[in-house]
KEBA-437786 format. One line per 5 residues: number of its first residue (from 1); their letters; for each residue x, y, z of C-alpha. Coordinates in pm, 1 decimal, padded with zeros to 6 digits. Example, Ala and Ser with C-alpha at 12.3 -4.5 7.8 and 13.67 -1.06 7.14 Angstrom:
<atoms>
1> as> 01230.0/-00450.0/00780.0 | 01367.0/-00106.0/00714.0
</atoms>
This chain:
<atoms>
1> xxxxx> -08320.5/06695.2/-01221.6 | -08471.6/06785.4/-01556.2 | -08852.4/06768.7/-01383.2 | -08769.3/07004.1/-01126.2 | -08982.8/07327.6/-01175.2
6> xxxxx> -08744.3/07694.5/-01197.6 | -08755.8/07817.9/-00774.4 | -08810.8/07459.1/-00632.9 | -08599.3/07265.1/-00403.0 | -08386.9/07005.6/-00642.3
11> xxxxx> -08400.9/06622.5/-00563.8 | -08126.2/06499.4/-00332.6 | -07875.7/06398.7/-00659.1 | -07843.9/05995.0/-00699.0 | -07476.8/05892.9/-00781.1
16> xxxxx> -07450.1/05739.1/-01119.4 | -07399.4/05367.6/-01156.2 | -07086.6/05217.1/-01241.5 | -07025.7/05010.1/-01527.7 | -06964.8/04642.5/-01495.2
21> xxxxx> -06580.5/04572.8/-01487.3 | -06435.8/04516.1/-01769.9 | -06808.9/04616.8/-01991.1 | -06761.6/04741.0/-02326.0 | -06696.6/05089.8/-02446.3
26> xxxxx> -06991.2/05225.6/-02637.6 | -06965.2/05319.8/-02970.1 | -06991.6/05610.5/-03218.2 | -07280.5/05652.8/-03434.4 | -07178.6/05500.3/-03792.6
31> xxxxx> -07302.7/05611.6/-04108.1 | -07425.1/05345.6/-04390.8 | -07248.6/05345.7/-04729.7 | -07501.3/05364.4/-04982.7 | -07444.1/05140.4/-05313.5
36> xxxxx> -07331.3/05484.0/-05532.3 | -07077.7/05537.5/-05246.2 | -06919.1/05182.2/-05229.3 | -06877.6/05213.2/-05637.0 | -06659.9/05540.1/-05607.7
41> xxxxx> -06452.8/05385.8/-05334.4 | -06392.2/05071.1/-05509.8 | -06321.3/05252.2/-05834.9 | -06106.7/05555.3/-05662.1 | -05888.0/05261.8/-05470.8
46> xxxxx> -05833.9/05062.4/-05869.4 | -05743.8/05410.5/-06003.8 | -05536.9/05489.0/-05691.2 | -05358.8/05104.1/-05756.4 | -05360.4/05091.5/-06131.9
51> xxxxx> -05144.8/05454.7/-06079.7 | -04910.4/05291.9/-05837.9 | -04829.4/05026.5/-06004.0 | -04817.0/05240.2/-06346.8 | -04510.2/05494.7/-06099.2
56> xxxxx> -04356.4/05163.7/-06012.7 | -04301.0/05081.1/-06361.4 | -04172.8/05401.3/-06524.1 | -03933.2/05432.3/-06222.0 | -03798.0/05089.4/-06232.8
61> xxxxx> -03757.2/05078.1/-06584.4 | -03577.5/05463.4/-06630.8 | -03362.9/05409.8/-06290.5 | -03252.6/05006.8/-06260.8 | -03375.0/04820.3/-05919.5
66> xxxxx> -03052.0/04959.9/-05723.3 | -03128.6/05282.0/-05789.9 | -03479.9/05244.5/-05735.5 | -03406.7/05108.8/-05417.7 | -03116.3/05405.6/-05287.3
71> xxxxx> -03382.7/05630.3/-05421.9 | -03736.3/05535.1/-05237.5 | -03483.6/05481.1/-04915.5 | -03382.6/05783.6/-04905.1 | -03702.0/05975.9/-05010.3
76> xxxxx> -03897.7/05825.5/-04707.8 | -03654.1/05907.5/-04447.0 | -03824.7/06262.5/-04402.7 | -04151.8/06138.6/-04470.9 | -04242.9/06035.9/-04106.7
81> xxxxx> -04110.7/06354.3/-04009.8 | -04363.7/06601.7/-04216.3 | -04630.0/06334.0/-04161.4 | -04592.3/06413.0/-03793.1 | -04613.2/06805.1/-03857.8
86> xxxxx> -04962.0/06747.7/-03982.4 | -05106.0/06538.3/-03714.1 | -04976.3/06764.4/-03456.1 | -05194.4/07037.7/-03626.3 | -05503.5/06752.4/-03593.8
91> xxxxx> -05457.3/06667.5/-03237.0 | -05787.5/06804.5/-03154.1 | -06049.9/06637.7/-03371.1 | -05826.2/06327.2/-03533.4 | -05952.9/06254.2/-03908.7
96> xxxxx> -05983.3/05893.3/-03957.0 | -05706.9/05712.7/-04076.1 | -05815.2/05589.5/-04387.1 | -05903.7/05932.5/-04487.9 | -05543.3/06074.0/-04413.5
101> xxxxx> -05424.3/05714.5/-04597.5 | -05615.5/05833.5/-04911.0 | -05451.3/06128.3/-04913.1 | -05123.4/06039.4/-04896.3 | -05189.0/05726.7/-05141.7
106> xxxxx> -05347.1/05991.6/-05382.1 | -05050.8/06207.2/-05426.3 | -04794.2/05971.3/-05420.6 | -04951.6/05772.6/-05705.4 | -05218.7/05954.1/-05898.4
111> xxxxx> -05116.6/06330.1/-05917.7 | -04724.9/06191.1/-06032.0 | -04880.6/05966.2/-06254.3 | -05074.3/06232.8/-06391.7 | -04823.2/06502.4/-06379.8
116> xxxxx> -04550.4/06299.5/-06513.1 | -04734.3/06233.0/-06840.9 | -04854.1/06573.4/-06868.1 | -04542.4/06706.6/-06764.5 | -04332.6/06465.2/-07035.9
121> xxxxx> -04597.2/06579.6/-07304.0 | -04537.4/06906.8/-07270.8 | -04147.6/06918.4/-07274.0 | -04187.6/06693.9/-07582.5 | -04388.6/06994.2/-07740.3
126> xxxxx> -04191.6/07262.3/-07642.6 | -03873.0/07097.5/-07776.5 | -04067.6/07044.0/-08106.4 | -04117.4/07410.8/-08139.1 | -03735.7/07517.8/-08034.5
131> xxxxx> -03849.1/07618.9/-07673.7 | -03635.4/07533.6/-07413.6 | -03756.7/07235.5/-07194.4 | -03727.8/07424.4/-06879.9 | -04020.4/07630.1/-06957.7
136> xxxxx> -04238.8/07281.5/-06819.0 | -04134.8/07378.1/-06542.8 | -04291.8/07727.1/-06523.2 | -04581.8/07704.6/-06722.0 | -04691.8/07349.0/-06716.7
141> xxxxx> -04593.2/07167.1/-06416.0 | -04703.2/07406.7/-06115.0 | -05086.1/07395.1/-06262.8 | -05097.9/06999.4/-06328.2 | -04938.6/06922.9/-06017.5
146> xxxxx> -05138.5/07152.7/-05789.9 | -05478.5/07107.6/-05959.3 | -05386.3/06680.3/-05923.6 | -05228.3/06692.8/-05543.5 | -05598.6/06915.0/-05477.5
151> xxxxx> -05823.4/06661.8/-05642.4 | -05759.6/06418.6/-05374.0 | -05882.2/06659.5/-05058.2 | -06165.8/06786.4/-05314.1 | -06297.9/06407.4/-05374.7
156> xxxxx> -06336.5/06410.4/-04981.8 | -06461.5/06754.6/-04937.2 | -06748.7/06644.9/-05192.8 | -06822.7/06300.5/-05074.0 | -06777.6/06394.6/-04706.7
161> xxxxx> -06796.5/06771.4/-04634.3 | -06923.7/06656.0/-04268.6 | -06571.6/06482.1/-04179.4 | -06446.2/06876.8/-04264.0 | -06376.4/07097.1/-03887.5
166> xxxxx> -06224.8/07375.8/-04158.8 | -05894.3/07486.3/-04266.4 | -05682.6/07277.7/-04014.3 | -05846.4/06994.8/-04184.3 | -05748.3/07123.8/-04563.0
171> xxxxx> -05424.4/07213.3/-04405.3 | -05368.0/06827.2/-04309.1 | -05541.3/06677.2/-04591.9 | -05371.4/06871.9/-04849.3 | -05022.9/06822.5/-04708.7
176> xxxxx> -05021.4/06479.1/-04656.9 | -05123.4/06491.7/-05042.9 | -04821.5/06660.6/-05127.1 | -04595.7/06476.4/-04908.7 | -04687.2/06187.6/-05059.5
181> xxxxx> -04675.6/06374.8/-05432.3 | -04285.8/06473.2/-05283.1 | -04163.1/06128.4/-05128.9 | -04252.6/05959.9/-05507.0 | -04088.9/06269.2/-05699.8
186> xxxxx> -03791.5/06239.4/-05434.0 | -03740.7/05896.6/-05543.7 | -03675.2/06040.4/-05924.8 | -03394.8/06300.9/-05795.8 | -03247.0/06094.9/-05569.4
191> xxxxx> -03211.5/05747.0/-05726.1 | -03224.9/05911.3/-06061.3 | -03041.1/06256.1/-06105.9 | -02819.4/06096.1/-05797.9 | -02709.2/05775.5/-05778.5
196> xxxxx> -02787.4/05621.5/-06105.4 | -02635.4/05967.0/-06269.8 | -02308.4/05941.4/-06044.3 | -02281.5/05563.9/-06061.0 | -02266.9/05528.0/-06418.8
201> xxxxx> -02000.4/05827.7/-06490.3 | -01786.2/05784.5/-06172.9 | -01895.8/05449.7/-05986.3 | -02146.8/05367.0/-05675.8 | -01894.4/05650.9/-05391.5
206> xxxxx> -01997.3/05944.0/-05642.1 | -02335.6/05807.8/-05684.1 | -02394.8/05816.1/-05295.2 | -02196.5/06117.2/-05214.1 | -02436.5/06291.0/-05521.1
211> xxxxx> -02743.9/06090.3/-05363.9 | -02645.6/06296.8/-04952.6 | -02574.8/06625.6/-05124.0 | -02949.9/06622.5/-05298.4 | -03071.3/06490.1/-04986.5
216> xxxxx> -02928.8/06798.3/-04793.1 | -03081.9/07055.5/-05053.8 | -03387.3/06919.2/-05155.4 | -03510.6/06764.4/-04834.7 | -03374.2/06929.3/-04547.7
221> xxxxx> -03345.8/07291.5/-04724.5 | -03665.7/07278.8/-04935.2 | -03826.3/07002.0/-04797.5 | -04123.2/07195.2/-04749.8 | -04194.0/07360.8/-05082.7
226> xxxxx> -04466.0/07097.6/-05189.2 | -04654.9/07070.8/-04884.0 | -04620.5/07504.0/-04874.2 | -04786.6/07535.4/-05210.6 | -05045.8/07254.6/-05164.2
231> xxxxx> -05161.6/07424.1/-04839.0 | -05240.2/07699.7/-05017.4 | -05515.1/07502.3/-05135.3 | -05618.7/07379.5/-04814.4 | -05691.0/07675.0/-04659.2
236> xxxxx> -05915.8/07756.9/-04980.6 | -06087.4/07404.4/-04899.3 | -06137.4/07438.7/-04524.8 | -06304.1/07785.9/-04575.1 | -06548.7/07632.1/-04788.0
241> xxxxx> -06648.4/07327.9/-04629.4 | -06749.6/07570.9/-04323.0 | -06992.8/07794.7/-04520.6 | -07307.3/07824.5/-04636.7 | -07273.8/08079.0/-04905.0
246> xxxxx> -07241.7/07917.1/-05197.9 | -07020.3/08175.7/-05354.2 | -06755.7/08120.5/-05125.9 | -06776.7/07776.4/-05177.6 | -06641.8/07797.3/-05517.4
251> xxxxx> -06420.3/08125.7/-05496.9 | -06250.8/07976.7/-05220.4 | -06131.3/07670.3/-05319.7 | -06031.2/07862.8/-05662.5 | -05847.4/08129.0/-05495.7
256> xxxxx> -05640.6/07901.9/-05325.1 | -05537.9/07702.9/-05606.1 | -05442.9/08001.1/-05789.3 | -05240.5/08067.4/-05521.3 | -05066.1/07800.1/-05511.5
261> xxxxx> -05016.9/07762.1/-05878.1 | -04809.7/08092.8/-05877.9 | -04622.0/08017.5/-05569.8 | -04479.0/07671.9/-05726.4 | -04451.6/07843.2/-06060.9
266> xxxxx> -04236.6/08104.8/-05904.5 | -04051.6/07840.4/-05685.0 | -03958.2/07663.2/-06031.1 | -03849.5/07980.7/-06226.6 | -03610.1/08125.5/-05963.4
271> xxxxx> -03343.1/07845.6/-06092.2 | -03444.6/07863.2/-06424.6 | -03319.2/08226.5/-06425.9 | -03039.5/08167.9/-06231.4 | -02954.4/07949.3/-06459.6
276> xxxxx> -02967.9/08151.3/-06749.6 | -02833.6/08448.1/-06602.5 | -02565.6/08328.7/-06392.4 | -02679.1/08521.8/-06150.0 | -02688.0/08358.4/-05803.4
281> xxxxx> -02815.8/08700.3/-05585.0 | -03164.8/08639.1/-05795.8 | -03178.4/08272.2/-05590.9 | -03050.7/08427.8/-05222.2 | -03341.2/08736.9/-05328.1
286> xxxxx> -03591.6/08474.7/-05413.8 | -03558.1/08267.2/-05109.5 | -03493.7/08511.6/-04799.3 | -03724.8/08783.9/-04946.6 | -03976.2/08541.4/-05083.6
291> xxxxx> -03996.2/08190.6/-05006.8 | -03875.6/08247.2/-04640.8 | -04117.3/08479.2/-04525.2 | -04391.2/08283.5/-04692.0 | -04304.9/07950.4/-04509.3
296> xxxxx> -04268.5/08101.6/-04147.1 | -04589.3/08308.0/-04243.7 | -04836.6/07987.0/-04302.3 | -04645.4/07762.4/-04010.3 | -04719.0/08082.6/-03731.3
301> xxxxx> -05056.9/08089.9/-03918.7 | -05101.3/07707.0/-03896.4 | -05006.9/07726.0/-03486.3 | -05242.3/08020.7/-03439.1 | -05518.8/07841.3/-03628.2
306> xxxxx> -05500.4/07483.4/-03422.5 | -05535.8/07694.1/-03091.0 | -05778.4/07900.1/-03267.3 | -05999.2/07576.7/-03356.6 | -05926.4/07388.5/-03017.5
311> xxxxx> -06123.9/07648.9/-02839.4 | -06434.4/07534.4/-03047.6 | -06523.5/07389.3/-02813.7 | -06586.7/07663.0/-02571.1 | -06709.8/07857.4/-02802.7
316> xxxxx> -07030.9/07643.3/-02873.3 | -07061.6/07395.8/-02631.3 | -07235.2/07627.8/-02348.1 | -07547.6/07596.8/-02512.0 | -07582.3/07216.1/-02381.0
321> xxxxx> -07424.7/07319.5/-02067.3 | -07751.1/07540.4/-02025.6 | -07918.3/07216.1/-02115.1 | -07780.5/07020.7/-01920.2 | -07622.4/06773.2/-02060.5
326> xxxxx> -07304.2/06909.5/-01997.5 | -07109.1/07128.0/-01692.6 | -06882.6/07429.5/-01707.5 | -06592.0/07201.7/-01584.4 | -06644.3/06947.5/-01861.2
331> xxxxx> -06605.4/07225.1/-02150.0 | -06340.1/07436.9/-01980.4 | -06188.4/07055.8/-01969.8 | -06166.6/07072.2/-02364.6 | -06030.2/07406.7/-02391.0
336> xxxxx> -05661.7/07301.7/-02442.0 | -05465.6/06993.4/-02475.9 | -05311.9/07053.4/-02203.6 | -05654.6/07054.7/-02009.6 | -05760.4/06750.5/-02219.4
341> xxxxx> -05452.6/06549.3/-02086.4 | -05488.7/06613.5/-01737.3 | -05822.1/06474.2/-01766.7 | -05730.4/06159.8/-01942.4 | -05474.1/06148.3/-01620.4
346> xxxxx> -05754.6/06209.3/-01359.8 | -05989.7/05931.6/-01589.2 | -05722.2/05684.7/-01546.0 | -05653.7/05758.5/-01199.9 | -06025.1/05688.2/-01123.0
351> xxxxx> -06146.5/05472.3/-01370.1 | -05835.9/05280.0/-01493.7 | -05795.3/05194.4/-01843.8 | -06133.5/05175.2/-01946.4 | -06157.7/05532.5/-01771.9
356> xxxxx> -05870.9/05645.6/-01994.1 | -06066.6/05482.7/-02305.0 | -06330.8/05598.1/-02223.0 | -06182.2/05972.9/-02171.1 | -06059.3/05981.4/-02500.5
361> xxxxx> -06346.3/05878.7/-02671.0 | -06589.4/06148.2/-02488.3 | -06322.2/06396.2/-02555.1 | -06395.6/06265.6/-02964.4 | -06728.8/06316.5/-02935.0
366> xxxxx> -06762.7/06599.8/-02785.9 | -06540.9/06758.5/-02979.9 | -06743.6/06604.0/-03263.0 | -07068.5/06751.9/-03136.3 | -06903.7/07106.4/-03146.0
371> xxxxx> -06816.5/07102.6/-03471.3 | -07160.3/06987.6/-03551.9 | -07313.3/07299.6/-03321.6 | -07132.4/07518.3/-03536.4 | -07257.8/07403.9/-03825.2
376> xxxxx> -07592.0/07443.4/-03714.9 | -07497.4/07812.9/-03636.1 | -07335.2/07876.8/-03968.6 | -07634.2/07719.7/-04125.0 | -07430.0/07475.9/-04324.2
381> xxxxx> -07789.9/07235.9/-04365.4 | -08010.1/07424.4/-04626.0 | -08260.2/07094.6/-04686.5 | -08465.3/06970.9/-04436.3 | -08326.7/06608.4/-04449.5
386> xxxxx> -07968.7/06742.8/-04384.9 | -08099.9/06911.5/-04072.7 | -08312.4/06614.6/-03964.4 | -07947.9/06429.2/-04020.1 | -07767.6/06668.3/-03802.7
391> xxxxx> -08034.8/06662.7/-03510.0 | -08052.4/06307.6/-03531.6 | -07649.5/06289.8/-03479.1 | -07663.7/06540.6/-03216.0 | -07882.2/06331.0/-03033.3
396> xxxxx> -07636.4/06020.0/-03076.4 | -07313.6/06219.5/-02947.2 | -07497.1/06353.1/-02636.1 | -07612.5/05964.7/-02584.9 | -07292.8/05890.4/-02630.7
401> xxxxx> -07088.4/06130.8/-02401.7 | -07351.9/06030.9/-02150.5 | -07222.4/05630.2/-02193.9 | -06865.2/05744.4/-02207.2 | -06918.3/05919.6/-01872.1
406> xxxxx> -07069.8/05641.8/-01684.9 | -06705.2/05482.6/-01664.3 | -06547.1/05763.4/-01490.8 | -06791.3/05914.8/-01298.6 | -06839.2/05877.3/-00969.0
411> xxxxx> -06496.8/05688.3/-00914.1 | -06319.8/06013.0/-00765.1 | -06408.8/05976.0/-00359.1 | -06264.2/06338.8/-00321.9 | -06569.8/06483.1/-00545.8
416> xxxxx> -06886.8/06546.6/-00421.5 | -07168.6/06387.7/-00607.0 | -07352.5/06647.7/-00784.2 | -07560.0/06738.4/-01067.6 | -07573.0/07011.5/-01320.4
421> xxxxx> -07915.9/07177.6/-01379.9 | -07793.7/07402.8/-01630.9 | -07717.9/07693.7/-01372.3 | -07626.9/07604.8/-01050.4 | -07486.5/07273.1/-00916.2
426> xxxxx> -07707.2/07018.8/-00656.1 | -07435.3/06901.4/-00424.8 | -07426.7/06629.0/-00171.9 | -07120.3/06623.7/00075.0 | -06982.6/06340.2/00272.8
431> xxxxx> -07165.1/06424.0/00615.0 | -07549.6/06406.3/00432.8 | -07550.8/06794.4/00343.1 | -07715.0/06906.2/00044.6 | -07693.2/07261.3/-00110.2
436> xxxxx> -07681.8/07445.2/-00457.4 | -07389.6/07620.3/-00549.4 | -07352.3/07898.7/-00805.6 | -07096.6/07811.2/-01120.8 | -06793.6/07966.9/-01070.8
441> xxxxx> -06636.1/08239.5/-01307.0 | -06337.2/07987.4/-01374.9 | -06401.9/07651.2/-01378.3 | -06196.3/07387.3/-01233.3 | -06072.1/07134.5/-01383.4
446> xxxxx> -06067.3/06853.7/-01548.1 | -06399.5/06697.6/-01386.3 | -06502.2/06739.5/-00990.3 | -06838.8/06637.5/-01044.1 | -07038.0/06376.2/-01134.5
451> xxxxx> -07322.5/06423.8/-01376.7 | -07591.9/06225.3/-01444.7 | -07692.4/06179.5/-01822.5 | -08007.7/06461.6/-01776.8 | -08372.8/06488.2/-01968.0
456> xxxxx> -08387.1/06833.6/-02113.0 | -08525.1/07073.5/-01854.2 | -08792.7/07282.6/-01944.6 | -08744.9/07609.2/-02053.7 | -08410.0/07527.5/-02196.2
461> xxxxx> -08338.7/07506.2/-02596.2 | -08361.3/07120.4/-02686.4 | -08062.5/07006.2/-02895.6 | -08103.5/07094.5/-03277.5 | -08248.4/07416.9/-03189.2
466> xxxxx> -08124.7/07636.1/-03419.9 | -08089.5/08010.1/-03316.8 | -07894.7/08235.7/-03129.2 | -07687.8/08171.9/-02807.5 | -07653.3/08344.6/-02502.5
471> xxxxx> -07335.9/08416.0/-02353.2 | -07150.0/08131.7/-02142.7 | -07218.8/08169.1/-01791.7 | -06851.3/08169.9/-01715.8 | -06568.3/08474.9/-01810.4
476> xxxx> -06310.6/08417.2/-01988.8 | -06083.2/08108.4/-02052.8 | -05818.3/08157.6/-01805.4 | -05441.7/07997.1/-01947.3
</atoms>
């Protein structure tokens, strides 16, 4: 295909062959760990378990074992829950599990840790100096806590900016930060302020009935507040990890802390006035006219923003489809997740469960090699070695969507074999015919024809060129 000259006849297109039953998916590239990066992990997992062990203590000793116990119960019954929130929102491009882990570990044991003693230190001050305690609350706690759940996502968005598709990915990796800062704080109201309060005045019935009714306000009301405020920072984080100004890189991140900062600080002062007032409208005003709007706000922004981001793929992926590596079935095929689950059907229709492997993982890389396209356009590799880097991985996705392939191609007997020149189709139908056929304006979908992994065809940008793209050479993604 690729030595064809532009204006002659193609070669009669050669099906693909199969895969040995049974053979071995191939792999993604890896990256090495250099010796500077294996001592931050090692010492970033001993601070992450000297502060668990450090939470484990304090609560133990200030609640008792039983109340320990009530308490972490209860505090991770909605943790699955919100967990699940924020891998719907990364259904596209999955981050790697021990990246969401580290999250999650972070905030549950290093930013309470932190906060706790900060947050003790401080109410020990202000009661020296006659102030009322409550004022940690609303000066001291919404900046230690925020700035500690953030450190967590920034640690990754410094160490591996490359694992960052944008805000979705701040969105995720800064709430599972904060639901893992809220399950550990959880455990303090609940076994704490609940049952070990209610048990000791009135016996273990008022220490569970006090342990449900927190549950039901501070869970299933406001469950969300700490996961609200952290994402906040997120979206400050995703911006910059997908820019090249380096401006933006900082103001960004800032901004959203800020952010979030005043929105916990006001979250923490509406009670503290109602409580010195008396005055219960000021909560009802705070939370309908504030808190409400705020919450539905970011979760119709967070839905808009994962369709927004799953269409990255269409978006850059035509250039290789004018390459050749790639057809305009295969990216319309990645447009949606619906689209992207009627091909894993089709894959394991024809190829079985290494087809249905094999699916996913060329859906991953692919998805992979857009986000690393759009780098490229945004210019997000300002030294030459960081370019090199990013051509040399774009070479190993396209190698490996081509292996991925191989174990569903071909398979379908109601496709015709055919290959994609990077503007029309080669065909070759059941009774010997061979003809080329113009793309169509809509593709169909998920994949009805077989590509062979292609050469770059003259006259065609080579991957890694970096530049502008012409437009797709089909309309519109139709729903």
């Amino acid at each position: 295909m690729a030595d064809t000259p532009p204006g002659s006849p193609a070669p009669p297109p050669l099906a693909p062959a199969l895969p040995p039953s049974g053979g071995a998916l191939p792999r993604m590239p890896l990256r090495r760990l250099g010796w500077r990066r294996i001592l931050v992990l090692a010492g970033v997992a001993l601070l992450i378990a000297a502060c668990a062990v450090y939470m484990l203590f304090v609560l133990g000793s200030n609640l008792g074992l039983e109340a320990l116990l009530i308490g972490l119960v209860a505090a991770i019954l909605p943790v699955p829950v919100l967990v699940a929130c924020f891998l719907w929102l990364d259904r596209y491009e999955p981050e790697p599990l021990k990246y969401l882990i580290f999250c999650f570990a972070w905030g549950a044991f290093v930013s309470t840790a932190a906060s706790l003693t900060v947050n003790e230190t401080a109410a020990g001050l202000f009661k020296g100096l006659g102030l009322p305690q409550a004022l940690t609350g609303v000066l001291v706690a919404p900046f230690i806590e925020e700035l500690t759940k953030a450190l967590g996502p920034i640690l990754l968005l410094v160490f591996r900016r490359r694992e960052w598709s944008g805000i979705t990915d701040g969105l995720v990796y800064c709430g599972l930060s904060a639901v893992g800062f809220a399950m550990v704080e959880n455990i303090l109201y609940l076994g704490g302020y609940g049952y070990a309060t209610g048990a000791d005045q009135w016996g273990p019935a008022t220490g569970f009935r006090q342990v449900f009714a927190i549950f039901i306000t501070r869970i299933l009301l406001f469950g969300f507040a700490h996961p609200l405020f952290t994402s906040m920072t997120g979206v400050g984080l995703g911006i910059a990890a997908r820019t090249a100004d380096r401006r933006v890189r900082v103001l960004a991140p800032a901004a959203g802390l800020l952010l979030a900062m005043m929105l916990h600080g006001t979250w923490n002062l509406i009670p503290t006035l109602v409580q010195a007032t008396g005055e219960l409208v000021i909560f009802m005003y705070g939370m309908v006219a504030l808190m409400v709007p705020i919450f539905f706000g970011m979760v119709g922004f967070a839905v808009w923003l994962r369709a927004w981001e799953g269409r990255l793929t269409e978006r850059t992926l035509p250039d290789y489809v004018r390459a050749g590596w790639l057809s305009p079935p295969e990216v319309a095929a990645l447009g949606s997740l619906g689209r992207r689950h009627a091909a894993r059907v089709w894959a394991r229709r024809v190829g079985g469960d290494a087809g249905l492997r094999a699916m996913r993982g060329y859906q991953f890389a692919a998805t992979r090699l857009a986000l690393l396209r759009d780098g490229m356009r945004r210019g997000l590799d300002r030294k030459a070695a960081d370019r090199e880097r990013t051509v040399r991985e774009e070479r190993e996705l396209l190698e490996a969507i081509a292996a991925y392939r191989g174990f569903f191609v071909g398979r379908d007997p109601q496709a015709p074999v055919g290959v994609w020149d990077g503007q029309r189709y080669h065909l070759r139908f059941p009774d010997g015919s061979q003809r080329a056929v113009d793309a169509p304006d809509s593709p169909v979908v998920p994949i009805p024809v077989v590509l062979a992994p292609p050469p770059l065809p003259a006259g065609h940008p080579p991957p890694g060129w970096y530049g502008p793209s012409p437009a797709a050479p089909w309309g519109p993604r139709q729903p």
